[in-house]
N, C-alpha and C positions, 0 to 999 in steps of 0.2 A: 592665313587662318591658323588659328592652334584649336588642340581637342582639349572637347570638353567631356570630363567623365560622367556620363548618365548611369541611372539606376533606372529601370521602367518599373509602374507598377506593377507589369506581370510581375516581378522579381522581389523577393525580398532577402536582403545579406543575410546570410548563417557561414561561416566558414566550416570547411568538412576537417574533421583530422588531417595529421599529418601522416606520414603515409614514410612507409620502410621503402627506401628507395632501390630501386633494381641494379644489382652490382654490374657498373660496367660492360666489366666481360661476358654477361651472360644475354644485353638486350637482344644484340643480333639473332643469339640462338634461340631466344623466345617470341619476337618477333617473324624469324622462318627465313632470314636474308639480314644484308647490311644496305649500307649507298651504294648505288652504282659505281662500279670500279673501273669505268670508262672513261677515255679522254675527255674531261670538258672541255668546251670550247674556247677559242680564244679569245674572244672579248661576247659582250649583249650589250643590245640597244640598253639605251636609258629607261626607257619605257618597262624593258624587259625588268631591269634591276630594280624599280618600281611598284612593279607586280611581284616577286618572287622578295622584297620586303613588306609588304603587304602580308605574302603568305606568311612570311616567317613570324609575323605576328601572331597571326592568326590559329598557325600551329602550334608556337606554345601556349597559346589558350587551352586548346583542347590538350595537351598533352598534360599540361595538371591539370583539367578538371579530370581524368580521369586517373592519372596519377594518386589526384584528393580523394575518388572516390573506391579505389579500390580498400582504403584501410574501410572505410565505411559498411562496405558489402562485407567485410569480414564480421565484422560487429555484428551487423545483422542479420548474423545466419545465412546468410543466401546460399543455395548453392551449390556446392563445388565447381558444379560444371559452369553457370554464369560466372562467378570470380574467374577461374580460366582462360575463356572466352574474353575477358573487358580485359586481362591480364597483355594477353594478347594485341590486343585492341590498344591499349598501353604502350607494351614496346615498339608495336609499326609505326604508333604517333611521333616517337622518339626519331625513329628510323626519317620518317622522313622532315623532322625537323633536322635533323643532322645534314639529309640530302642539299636543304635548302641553302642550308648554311655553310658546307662544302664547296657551292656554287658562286653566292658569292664573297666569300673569302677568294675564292680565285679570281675575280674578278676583279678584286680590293675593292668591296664594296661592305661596307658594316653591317654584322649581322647582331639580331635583337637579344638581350638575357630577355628572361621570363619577368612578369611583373608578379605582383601577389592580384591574389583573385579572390572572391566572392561569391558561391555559388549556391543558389537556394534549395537545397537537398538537406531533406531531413527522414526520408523515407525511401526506401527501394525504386518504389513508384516514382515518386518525383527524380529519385535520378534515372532513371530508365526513360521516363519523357526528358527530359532535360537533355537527355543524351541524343537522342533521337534530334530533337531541334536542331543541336550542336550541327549533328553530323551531314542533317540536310543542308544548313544553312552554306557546312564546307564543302557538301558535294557544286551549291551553286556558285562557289567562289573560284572553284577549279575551275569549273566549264568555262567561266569567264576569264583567267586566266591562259587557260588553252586556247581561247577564241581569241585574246588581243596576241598572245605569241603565233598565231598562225600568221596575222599580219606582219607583225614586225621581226620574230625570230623563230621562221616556223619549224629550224632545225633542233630548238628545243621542246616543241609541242609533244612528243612522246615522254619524259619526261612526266608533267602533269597527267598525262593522258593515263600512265601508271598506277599514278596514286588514283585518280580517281575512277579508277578499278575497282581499288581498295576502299576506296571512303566508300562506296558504292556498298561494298555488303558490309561494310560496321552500321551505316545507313538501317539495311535491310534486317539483320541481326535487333537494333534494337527496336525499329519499329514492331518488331513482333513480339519484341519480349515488353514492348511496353503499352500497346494497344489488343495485344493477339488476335492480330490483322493482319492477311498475307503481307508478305516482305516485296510485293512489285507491285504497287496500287494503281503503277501509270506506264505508259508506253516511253515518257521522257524524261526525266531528271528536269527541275526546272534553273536554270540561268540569271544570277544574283548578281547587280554592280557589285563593284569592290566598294562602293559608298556605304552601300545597304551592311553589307556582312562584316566590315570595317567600326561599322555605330553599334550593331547586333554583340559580336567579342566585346567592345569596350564598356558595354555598360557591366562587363562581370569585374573590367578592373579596381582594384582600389586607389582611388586618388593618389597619386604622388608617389607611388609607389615603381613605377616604372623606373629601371637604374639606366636608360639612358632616353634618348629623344625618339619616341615611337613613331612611326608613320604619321604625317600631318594629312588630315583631311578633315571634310566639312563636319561640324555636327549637325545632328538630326535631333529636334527632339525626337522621345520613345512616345508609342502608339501603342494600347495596350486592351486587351479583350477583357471585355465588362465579369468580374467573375462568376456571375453566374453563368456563364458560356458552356454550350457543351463540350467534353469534352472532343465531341466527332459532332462538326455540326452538319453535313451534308449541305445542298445546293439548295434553292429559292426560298429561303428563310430569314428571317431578320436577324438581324445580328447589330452588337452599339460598342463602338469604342471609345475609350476616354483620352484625353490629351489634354496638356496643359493650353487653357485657353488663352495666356497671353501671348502664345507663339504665333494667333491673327493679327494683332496690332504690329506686333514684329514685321510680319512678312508687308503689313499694307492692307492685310483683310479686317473685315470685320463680321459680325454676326450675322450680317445680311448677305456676304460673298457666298454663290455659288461654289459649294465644296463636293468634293467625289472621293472614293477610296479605290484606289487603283489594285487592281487584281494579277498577280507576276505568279504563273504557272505553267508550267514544263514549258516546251518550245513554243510557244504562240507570243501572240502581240499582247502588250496587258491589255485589260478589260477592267471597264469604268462603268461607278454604278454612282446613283447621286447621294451624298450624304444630308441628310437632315440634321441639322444642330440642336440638340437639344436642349442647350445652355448648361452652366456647369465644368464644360470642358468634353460634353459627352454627343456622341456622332450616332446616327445610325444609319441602316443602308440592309441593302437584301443579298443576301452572296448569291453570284447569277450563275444559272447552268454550264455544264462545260469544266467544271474545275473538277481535281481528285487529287487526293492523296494531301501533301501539306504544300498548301499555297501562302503568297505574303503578299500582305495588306498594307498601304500608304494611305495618309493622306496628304490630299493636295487641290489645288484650286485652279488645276489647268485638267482641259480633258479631251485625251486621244493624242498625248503623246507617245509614240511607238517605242522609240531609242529606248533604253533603260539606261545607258548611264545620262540622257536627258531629262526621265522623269525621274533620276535621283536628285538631280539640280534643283528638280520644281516640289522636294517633297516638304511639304512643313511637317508631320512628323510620320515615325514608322522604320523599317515597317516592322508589322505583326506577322507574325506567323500562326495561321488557323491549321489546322488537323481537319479538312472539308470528309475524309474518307478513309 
């Protein structure tokens, strides 16, 4: 399989400024720490080098979308104390891109350059949600992370376990600076395949721009809330999303296949609601009780698959991410 670069309709490309880059010598000390100055180990499974490039992807994403967005927040006045703050939030990105890539290089395993990116901010607001998305999206790639190293290399599990400490209140930090909505809305962080959050980062990249061979995995098409969506939509209410409709003839379905949108939220099993087709490319469906804080949305045409890296297999597109609370 090779990637394919999506754009979702959520998103529309604006590139942010270019942004004064943080002198070297100073990330550590603005960040509050460097790498771990521990002995790495002496070799990781396959599997392991697999996940932890995956991450490394995944962390230069965020590490220039916020990189792009700090020259932004100066422009626009924000401030001082939120510039600060995302400042911060900045060099830890750094920090544990550096981690990653520490690890394996010693393993002699190839680590990623950054690609150029794309990101739909053109206002305080939208980067403040957008950041928010980001962060959740990375708290659930760690958890997953952590969870396949526990099986395979669980002597590296503390590691991740660290960072996502960390992503944890950049997390919490911007959900409140961009909803002002407590910063804990759930007892769990929810648990994202590396499929999901793999499709999610690459639809910011710009085509061809990556300078070397990025993580291969499946593509998904993007699955994307109707815009007039709330923004905080709460639980038993209707809700429609849109999709490219020739991804059923693709998969085998057509207009009349029973379709569901699968509901991935903190620790539980997903949860399936039936979509109705509306034609057009557009779905609808009720978000069903039980969910909070920001869950993610698929669709698919199988229903009560438990696994999540199984119902990444079976997604035809997605997923979305709602703001339920």
């Amino acid at each position: 399989m090779h990637i394919t670069i999506l754009t979702p309709l959520l998103f529309l490309p604006f590139i942010l400024a270019a942004p004064t880059p943080i002198p070297e010598d100073q990330i550590a000390l603005l960040a509050g720490g460097d790498a771990p100055n521990g002995p790495p180990p002496a070799n990781i499974s396959s599997s392991a080098i697999k996940g932890f490039t995956g991450a490394n992807f995944l962390e230069n994403m965020e590490e220039a979308f916020f990189k792009q967005g700090l020259q932004n927040l100066s422009a626009w006045d924000m401030p001082e104390r939120i510039i600060e703050i995302v400042s911060k939030v900045h060099a830890q990105e750094q920090i544990h891109v550096r981690t990653i890539e520490n690890l394996l290089t010693h393993v002699g395993a190839p680590t990623l350059k950054p690609c150029q990116y794309l990101f739909p901010v053109t206002t305080p607001a939208q980067f403040l949600s957008l950041a928010n998305i980001i962060t959740t999206a990375g708290l659930g790639a760690v958890i997953n992370l952590a969870s396949s190293l526990a099986t395979t290399d669980p002597t590296l599990v503390p590691g991740p376990a660290s960072i996502l400490a960390i992503e944890a209140r950049h997390d919490a930090f911007f959900r409140t600076a961009a909803l002002a909505f407590v910063p804990n809305p759930t007892p769990f962080d929810t648990r994202l395949p590396a499929v999901w959050v793999l499709n999610l980062a690459n639809a910011f990249v710009v085509p061809g721009s990556c300078p070397q061979t990025a993580p291969i995995f499946p593509s998904i098409p993007p699955l994307s809330l109707c815009p007039d969506t709330a923004s905080i939509t709460g639980t038993n209410v209707p809700i429609t999303f849109t999709f490219d409709a020739g991804i059923l003839s693709k998969n085998g379905s057509t207009a009349q296949t029973p379709l569901f949108i699968a509901w991935v939220n903190q620790d539980n099993l997903p949860v399936y609601t039936p979509a109705t087709y509306q034609g057009a490319g557009d779905v609808q469906t009720i978000i069903p009780p039980g969910l909070a804080g920001m869950a993610f949305a698929a669709l698919t045409a199988e229903d009560g698959v438990v696994d999540l890296d199984a119902l990444a297999a079976v997604t035809l597109a997605g997923p979305a991410p709602v703001q339920i609370s």
